[in-house]
C-alpha positions as CSV (number, residue, x, y, z in Angstrom):
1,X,-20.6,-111.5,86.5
2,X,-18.0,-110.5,84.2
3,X,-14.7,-112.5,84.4
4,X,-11.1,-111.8,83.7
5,X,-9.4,-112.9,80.9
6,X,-5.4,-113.8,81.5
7,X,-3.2,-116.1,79.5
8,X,-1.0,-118.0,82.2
9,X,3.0,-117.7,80.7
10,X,2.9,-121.8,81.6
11,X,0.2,-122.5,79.6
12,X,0.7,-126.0,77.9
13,X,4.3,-126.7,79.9
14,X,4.0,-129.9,81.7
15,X,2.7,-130.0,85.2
16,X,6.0,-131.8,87.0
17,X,7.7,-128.7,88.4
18,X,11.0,-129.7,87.3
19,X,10.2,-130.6,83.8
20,X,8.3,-127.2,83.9
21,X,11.3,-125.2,84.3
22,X,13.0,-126.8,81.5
23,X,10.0,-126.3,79.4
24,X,10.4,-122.3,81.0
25,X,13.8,-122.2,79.4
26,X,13.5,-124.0,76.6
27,X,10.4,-121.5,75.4
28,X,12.4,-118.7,76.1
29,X,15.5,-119.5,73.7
30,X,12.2,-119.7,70.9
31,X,9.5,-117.9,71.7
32,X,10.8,-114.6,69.6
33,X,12.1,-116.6,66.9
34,X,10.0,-115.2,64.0
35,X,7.5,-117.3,61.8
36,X,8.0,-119.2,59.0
37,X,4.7,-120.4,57.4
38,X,5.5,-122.7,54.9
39,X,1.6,-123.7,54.1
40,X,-1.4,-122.2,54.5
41,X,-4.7,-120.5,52.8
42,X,-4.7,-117.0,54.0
43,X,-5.7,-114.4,51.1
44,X,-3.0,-112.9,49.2
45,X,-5.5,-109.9,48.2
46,X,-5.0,-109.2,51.8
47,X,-1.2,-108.5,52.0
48,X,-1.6,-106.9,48.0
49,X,-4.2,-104.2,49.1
50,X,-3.3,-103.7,52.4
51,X,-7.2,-102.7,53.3
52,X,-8.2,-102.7,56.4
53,X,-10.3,-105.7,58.1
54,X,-14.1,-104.8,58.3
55,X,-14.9,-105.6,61.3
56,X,-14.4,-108.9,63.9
57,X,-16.8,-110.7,62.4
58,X,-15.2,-110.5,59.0
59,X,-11.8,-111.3,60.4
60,X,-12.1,-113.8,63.5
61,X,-15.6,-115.6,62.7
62,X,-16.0,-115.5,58.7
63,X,-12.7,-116.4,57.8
64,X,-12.1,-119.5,60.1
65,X,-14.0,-122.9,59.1
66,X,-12.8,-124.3,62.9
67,X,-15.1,-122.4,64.4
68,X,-18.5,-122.4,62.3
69,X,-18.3,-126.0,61.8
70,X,-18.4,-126.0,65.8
71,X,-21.6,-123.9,65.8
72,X,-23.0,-125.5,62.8
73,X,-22.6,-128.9,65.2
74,X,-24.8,-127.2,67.5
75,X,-28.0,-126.0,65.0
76,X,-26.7,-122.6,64.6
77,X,-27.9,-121.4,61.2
78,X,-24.3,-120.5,58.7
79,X,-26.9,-117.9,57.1
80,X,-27.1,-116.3,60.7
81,X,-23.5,-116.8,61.5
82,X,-23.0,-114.4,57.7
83,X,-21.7,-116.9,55.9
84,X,-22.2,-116.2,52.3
85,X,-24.9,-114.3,53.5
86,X,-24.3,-110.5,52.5
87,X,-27.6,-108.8,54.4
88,X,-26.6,-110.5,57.3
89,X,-25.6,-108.2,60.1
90,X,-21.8,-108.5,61.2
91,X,-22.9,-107.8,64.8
92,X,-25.3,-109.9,64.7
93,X,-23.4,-112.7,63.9
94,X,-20.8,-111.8,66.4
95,X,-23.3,-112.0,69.6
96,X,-24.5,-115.5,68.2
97,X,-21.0,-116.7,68.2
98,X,-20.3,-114.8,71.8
99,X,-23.7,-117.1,73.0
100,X,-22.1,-119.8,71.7
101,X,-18.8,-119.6,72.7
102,X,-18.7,-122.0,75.8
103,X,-19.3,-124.7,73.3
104,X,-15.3,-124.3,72.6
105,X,-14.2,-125.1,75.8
106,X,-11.5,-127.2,75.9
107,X,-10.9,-126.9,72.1
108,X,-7.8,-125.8,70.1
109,X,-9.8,-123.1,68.9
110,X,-10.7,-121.9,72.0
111,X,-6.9,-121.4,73.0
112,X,-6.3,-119.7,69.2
113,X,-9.1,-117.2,69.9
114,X,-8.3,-116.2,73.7
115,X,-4.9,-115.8,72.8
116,X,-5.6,-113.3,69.8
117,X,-8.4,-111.7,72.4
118,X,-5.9,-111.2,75.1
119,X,-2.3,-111.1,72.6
120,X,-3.6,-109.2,69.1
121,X,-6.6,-106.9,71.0
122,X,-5.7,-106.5,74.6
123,X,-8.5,-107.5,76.0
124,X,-8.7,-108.5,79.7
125,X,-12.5,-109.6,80.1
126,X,-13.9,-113.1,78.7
127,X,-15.7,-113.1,75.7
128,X,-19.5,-114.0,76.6
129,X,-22.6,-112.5,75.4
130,X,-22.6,-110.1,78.3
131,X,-19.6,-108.5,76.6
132,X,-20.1,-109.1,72.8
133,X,-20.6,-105.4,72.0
134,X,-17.3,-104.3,73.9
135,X,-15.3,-107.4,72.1
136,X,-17.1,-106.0,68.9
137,X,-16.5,-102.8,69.1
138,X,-13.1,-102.8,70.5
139,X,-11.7,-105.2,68.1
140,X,-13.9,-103.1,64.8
141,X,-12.8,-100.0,66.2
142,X,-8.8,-101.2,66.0
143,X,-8.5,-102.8,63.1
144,X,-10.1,-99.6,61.5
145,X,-6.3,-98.3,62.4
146,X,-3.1,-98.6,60.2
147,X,-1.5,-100.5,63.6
148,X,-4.1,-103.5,62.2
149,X,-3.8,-103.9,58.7
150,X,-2.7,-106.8,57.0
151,X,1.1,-105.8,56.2
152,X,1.6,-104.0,60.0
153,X,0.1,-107.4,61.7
154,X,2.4,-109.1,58.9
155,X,5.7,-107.2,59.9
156,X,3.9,-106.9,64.3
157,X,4.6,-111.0,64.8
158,X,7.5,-111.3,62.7
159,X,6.3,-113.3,59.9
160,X,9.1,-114.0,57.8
161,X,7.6,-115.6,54.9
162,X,3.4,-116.9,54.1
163,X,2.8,-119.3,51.4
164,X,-0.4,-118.9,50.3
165,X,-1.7,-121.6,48.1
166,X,-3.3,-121.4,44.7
167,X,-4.7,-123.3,41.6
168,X,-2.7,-123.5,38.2
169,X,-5.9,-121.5,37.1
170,X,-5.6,-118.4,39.2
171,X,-3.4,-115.6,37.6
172,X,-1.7,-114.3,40.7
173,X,-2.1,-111.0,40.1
174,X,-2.5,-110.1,44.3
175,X,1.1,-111.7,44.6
176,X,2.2,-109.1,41.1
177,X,1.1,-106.7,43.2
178,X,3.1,-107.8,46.3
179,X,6.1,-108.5,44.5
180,X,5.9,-104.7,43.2
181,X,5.7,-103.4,46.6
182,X,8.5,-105.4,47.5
183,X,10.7,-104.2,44.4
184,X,9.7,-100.8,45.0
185,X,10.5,-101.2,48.8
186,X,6.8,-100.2,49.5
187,X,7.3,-103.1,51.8
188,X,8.8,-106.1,52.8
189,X,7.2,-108.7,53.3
190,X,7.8,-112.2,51.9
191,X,4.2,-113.8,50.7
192,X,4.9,-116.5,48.6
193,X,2.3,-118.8,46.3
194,X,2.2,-122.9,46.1
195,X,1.4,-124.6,43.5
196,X,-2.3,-126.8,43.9
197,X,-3.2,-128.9,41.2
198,X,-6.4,-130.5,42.3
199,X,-8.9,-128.6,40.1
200,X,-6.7,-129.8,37.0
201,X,-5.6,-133.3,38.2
202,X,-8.9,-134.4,40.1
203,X,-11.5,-135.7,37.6
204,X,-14.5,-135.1,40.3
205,X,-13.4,-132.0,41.3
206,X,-16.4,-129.4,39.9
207,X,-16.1,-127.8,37.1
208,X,-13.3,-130.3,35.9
209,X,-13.6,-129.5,31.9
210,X,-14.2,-125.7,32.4
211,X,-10.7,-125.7,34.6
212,X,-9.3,-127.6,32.0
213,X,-10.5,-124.9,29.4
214,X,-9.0,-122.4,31.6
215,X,-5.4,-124.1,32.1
216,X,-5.5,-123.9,28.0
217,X,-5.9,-120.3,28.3
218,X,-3.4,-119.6,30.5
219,X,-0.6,-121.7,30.0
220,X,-0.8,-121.5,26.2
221,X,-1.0,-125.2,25.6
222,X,-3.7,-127.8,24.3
223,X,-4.7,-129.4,28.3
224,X,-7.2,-132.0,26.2
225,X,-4.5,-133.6,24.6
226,X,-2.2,-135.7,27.2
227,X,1.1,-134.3,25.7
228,X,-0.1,-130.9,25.8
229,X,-1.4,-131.2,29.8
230,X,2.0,-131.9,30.7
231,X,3.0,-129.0,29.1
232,X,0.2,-127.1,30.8
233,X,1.8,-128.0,33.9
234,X,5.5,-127.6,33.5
235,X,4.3,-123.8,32.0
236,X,2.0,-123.0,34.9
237,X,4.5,-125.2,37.5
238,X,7.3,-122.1,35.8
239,X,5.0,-119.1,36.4
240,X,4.3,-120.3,39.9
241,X,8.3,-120.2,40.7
242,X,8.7,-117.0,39.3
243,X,6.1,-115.7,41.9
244,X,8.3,-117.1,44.3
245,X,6.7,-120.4,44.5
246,X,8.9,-123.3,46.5
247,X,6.1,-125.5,47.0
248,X,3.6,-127.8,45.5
249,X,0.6,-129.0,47.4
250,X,-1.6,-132.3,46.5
251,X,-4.5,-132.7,48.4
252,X,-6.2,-136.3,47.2
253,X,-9.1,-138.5,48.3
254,X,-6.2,-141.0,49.1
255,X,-2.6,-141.5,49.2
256,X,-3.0,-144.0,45.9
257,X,-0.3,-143.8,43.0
258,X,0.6,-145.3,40.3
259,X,3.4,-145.5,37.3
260,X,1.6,-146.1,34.3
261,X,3.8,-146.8,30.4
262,X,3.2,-143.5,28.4
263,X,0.5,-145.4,26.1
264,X,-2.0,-146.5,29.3
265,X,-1.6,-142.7,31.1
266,X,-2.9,-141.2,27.2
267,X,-5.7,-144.3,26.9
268,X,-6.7,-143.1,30.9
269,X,-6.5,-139.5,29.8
270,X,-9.0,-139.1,27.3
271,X,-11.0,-141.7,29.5
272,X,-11.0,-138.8,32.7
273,X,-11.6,-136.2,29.9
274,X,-14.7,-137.1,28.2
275,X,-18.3,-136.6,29.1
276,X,-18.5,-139.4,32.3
277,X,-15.7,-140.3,34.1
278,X,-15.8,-143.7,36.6
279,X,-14.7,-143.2,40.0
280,X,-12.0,-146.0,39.3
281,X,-10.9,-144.6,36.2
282,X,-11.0,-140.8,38.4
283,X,-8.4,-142.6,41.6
284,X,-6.3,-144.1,38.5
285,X,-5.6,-140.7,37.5
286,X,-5.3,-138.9,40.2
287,X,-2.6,-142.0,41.9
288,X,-0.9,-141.6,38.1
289,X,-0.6,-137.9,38.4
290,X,0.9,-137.6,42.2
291,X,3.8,-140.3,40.3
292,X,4.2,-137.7,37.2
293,X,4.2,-134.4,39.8
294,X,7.2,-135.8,41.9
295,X,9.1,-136.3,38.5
296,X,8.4,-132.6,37.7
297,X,9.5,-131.5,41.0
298,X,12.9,-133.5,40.4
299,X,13.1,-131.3,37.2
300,X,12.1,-127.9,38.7
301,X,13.0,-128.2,42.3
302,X,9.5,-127.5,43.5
303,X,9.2,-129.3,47.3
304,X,6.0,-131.8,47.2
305,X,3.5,-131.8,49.4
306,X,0.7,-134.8,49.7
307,X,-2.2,-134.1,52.1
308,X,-4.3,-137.3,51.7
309,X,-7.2,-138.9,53.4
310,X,-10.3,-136.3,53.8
311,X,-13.5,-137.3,52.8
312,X,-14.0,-133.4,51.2
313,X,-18.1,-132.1,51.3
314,X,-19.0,-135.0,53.0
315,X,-23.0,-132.9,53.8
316,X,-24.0,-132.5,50.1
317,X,-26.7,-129.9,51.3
318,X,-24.1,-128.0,52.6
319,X,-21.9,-128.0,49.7
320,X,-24.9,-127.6,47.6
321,X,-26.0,-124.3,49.4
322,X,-22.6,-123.4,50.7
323,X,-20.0,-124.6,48.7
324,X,-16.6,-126.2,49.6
325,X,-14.4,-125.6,52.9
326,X,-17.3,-125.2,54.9
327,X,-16.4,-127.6,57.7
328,X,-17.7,-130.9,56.1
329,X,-14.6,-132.6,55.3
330,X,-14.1,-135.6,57.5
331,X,-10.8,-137.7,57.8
332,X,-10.6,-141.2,56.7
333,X,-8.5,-144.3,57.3
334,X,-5.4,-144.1,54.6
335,X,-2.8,-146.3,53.9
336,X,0.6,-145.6,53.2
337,X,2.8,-148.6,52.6
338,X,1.1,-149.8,49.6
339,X,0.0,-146.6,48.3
340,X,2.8,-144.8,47.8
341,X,5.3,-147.7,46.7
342,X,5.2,-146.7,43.0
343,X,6.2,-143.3,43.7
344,X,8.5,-143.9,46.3
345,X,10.0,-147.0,43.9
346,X,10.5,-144.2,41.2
347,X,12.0,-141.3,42.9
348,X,12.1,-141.9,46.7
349,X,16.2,-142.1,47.0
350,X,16.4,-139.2,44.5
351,X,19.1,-136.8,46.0
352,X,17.8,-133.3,46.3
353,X,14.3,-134.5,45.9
354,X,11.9,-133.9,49.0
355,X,8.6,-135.1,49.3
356,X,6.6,-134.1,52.5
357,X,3.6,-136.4,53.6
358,X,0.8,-135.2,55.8
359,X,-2.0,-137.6,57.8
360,X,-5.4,-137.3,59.2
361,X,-5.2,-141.2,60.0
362,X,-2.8,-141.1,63.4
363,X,-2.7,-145.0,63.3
364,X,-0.6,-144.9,61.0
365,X,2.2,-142.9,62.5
366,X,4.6,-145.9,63.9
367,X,2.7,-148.6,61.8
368,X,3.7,-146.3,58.4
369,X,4.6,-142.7,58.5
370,X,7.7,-143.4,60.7
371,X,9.3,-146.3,59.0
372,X,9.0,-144.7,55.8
373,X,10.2,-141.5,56.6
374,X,13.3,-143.1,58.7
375,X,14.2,-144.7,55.8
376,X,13.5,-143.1,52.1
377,X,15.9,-140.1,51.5
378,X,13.2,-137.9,50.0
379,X,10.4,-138.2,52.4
380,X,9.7,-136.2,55.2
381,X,6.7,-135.7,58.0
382,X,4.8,-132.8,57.8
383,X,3.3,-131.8,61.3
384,X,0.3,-133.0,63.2
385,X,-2.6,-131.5,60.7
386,X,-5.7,-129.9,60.7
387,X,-8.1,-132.1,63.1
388,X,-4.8,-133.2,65.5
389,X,-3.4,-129.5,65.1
390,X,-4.0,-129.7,68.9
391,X,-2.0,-130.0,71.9
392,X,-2.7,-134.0,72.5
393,X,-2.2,-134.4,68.8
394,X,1.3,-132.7,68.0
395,X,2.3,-135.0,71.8
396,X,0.6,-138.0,69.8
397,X,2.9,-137.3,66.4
398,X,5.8,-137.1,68.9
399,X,5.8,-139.4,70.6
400,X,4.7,-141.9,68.0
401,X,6.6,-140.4,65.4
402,X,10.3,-139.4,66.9
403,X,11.7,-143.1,67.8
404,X,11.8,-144.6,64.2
405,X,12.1,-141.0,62.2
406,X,13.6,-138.7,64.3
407,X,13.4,-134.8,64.6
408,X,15.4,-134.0,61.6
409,X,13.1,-136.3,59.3
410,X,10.1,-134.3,60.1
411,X,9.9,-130.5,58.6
412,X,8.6,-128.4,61.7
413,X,5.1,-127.1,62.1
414,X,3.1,-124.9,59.7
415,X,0.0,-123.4,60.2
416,X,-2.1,-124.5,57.2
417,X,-5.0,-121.6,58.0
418,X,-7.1,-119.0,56.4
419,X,-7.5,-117.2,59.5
420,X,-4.4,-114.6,59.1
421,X,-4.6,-114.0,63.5
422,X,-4.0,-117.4,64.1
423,X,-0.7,-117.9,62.6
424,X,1.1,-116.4,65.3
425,X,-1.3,-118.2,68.4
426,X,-1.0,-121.5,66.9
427,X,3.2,-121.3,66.6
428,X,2.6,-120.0,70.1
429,X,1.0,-123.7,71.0
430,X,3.3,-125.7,68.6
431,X,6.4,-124.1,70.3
432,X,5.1,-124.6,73.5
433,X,4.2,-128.3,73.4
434,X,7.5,-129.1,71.5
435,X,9.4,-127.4,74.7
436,X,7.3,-129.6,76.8
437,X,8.3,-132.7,74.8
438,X,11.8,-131.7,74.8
439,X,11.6,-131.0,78.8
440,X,10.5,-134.7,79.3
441,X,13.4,-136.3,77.3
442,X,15.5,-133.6,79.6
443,X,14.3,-134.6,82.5
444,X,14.1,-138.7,81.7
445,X,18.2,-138.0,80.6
446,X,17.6,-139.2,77.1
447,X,18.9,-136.1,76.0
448,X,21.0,-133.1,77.8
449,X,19.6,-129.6,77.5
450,X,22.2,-127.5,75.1
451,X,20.5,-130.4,72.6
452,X,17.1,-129.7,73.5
453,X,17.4,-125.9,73.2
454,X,19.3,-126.6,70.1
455,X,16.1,-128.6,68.7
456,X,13.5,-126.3,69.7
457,X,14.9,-123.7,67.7
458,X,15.5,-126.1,64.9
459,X,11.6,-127.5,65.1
460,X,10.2,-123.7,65.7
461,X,12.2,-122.3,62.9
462,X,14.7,-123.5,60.6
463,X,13.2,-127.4,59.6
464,X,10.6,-125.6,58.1
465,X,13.1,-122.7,56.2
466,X,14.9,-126.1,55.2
467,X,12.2,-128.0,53.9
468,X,10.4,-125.5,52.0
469,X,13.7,-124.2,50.7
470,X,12.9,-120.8,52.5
């Protein structure tokens, strides 16, 4: 038996009926508000080309690590799934995900992908294997059309700006191309780079010497020499503004840094430089380099962004056969307090400076995250990321988060995806879960509801345009 598919208008409200119809109102002073997406990985050669999308495997099951790292759980084979597998055959792979797809129930993934099924495609029949041909052929057959190619979908859910986010080693030339168009007035639309060091600052990321070849390359300076890497960066840091860059984004083991003396950060430096590198000597570096970046961004105005604490490839076969961002990256306990005292002590009451902190470790929202951001001018909370982008996880950041730090001390949601149809289905939850948070404190008379509609158009909209200086 086939079965209908039908996206209930009080999905994710609250289930008391009268906090439900505040939540009802609430959504509907936000849920047109357009999108500002602040940080994410979808593929600038996307919005540059304006090519259309191959087919749904390409777009809905390739692109999106969420979802093979669920099948991969299960024994499914990547190779059969077409990852990094060109003979692979795109149907194919979309029936194995359609037999698969009940192992998503009750997921945040699941909700993403039924949305864009029944929002983006206008489908009205579960996806199953029974109907994994129609899904395939309907969704292949529309995004063949000019109505589905990147800039139309782009300009459909009102995307205001995308910040896509790349290494001081790439050249940008997809985001030349989209600055053209938007000189030209081929088109419109605002996608935006960010600045992520990791390949250059990281001593055990791969390929760390080659990178370092290629920062000399491009920025014009000597990045072996300490004096010269600096320069590499502030040159690079420069180029990435001029492509419209507002951001830098900093994605370490740990949330570790330091404040070494000019004489002990060149001794470290041609330590991380040479042939073997110790993994103390590598977490010295790294906690020395998030210090040094937060002073650049008080010279260049660039907003900072830390995402610490993932244990990145943890399955070496699969990074061996795979590569990175493959679903492997598992979150680890990080502290806070200690960790980020140097760089706080430095430049955390700097006026104009703003420093945005992520977590995977949710215990340490009121024990750390809160405290700090309620009191040290420059930091703010980013949103509930990656594995608590969820509905229990943004109530969990909430509620754990709002009594010591506020709203207006936390910088709104963003999306932080690669999977360009999910932007618009996960503000869909975020807005709808923050109207449901708001409804409570309604309801409870903690706060009246011309200030709750107030704050849901502030947290859907303009604390992110804010933050990011949008």
């Amino acid at each position: 038996m086939i079965r209908p598919l039908a996206l209930n208008p009080d999905r994710l409200f609250p289930s008391d009926p009268g906090q439900r119809d505040i939540a009802r109102r609430l959504h509907a002073e936000v849920a047109a508000l357009p999108i500002i997406s602040p940080h994410g990985h979808t593929d600038p050669s996307w919005f540059a080309g304006n090519a259309p999308f191959g087919n749904a495997a390409e777009l809905l099951l390739h692109a999106d690590h969420y979802v093979f790292r669920m099948l991969y759980s299960q024994g499914v084979s990547l190779d059969a799934l077409g990852i990094r597998n060109p003979d692979a055959d795109p149907r194919e792979n979309w029936r194995l995900f359609a037999q698969h797809y009940h192992l998503f129930r009750g997921t945040p993934s699941r909700m993403w992908m039924d949305w864009v099924f029944a929002e983006a495609f206008g489908i009205d029949v579960q996806f199953e294997e029974a109907t994994s041909d129609l899904y395939y052929d309907l969704i292949t057959e529309k995004l063949s059309t000019d109505a589905f190619r990147p800039r139309a979908l782009f300009d459909r859910y009102r995307i205001e700006v995308i910040a896509t986010t790349e290494s001081p080693i790439d050249t940008l030339e997809h985001h030349a191309v989209i600055r053209a168009a938007n000189e030209s007035g081929e088109w419109g639309g605002r996608v935006i780079t960010a600045y992520r060091p990791d390949p250059v600052v990281d001593p055990e990321f791969e390929g760390f010497r080659d990178n370092l070849k290629r920062f000399s390359e491009l920025s014009g300076e000597d990045a072996f020499s300490y004096d010269g890497y600096l320069a590499a960066h502030r040159n690079r840091r420069a180029f990435f503004a001029s492509m419209g860059a507002t951001s830098t984004d900093h994605g370490h083991p740990t949330a570790a840094t330091a404040d070494l003396s000019d004489a002990e950060a060149e001794a470290l430096f041609a330590r991380v430089t040479g042939d073997t590198v110790s993994a103390a000597d590598a977490e010295l570096f790294r906690a020395h380099m998030l210090t040094v970046m937060a002073g650049l961004s008080l010279d260049d105005g660039l907003v900072m962004q830390i995402h610490p604490g993932a244990f990145r490839n943890h399955n070496p076969w699969l990074f061996d056969h795979y590569g990175r961002d493959k679903g492997a990256d598992i979150p680890t306990s990080t502290d806070y307090v200690h960790a980020l005292r140097p760089l706080l002590g430095k430049y955390g009451n700097e006026e104009g400076m703003t420093i945005i902190l992520f977590t995977l470790d949710e215990t340490s929202y009121a024990r750390e995250l809160a405290p700090l951001a309620g009191h040290y001018p420059a930091l703010k909370l980013g949103p509930a990321w990656w594995f608590h982008d969820s509905p229990e996880g943004m109530r969990r950041f909430r509620s754990q988060v709002t009594e010591t730090a506020g709203f207006y001390n936390t910088v709104g949601f963003n999306d932080d995806t690669r999977a360009f149809l999910s932007i618009p289905a996960r503000h869909d939850v975020a807005r709808r879960i923050d109207c449901g948070f708001l409804a409570q404190l309604v309801a409870e008379h903690r706060m009246e509801e011309w200030e709750a509609a107030e704050l849901a158009t502030d947290l859907s909209y303009h604390l992110a345009k804010a933050a990011y200086r949008l």
